[in-house]
N, C-alpha and C positions, 0 to 999 in steps of 0.2 A: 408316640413311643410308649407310655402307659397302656396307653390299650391290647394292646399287641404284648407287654409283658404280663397282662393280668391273662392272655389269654394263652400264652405261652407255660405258664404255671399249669394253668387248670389243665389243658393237654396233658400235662406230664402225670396228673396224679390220677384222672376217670377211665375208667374201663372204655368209654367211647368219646374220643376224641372229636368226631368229625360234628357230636351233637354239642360243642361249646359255643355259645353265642355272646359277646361282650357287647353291650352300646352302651353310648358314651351320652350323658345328660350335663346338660349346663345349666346351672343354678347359680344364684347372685354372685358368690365369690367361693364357689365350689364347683367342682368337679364331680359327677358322678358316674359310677363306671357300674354296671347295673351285668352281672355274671349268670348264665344259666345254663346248665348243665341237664344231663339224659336224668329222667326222677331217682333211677338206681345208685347213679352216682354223687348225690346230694351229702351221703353222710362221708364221703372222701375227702371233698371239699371244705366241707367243715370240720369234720378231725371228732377227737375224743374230748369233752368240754370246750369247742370251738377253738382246739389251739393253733390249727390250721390255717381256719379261716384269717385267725388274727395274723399268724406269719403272713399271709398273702397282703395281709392288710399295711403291716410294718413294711416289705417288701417296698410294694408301689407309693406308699407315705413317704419314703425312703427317697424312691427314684423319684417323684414328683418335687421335692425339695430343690433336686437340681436344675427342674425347671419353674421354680419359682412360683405352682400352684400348689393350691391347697384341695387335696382327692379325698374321694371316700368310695368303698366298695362295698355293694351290697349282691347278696347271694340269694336269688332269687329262688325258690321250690316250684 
């Protein structure tokens, strides 16, 4: 379910959708959701001073609470 809203975001905000790629990393008692986007669309993603990226971040922190893990996303260039 995270993965698919991290990639649900990123759609809505890049000029090309169809280049969004989400994988999903498992690491000892983390979640990692690993985001990559077309190179043009990198600064969308990440916002003006990263405020973007952080909502995405708060977002899925959000939604993963209700499933009881603990996520992190990173935004790959």
């Amino acid at each position: 379910m995270v993965k698919e809203l991290v990639s649900v975001i990123a759609k809505r905000l890049v000029d090309h959708p169809e280049e969004v790629r989400v994988t999903e990393k498992q690491k000892e008692h983390l979640i990692v959701y690993e985001l990559s986007v077309h190179p043009s669309d990198v600064g969308k993603v990440i916002g003006k001073q990263g405020r973007i990226a952080k909502a995405i971040r708060t977002v899925v922190t959000s939604a993963a609470v209700k499933e009881q893990k603990r996520v992190a996303v990173d935004i790959l260039s």
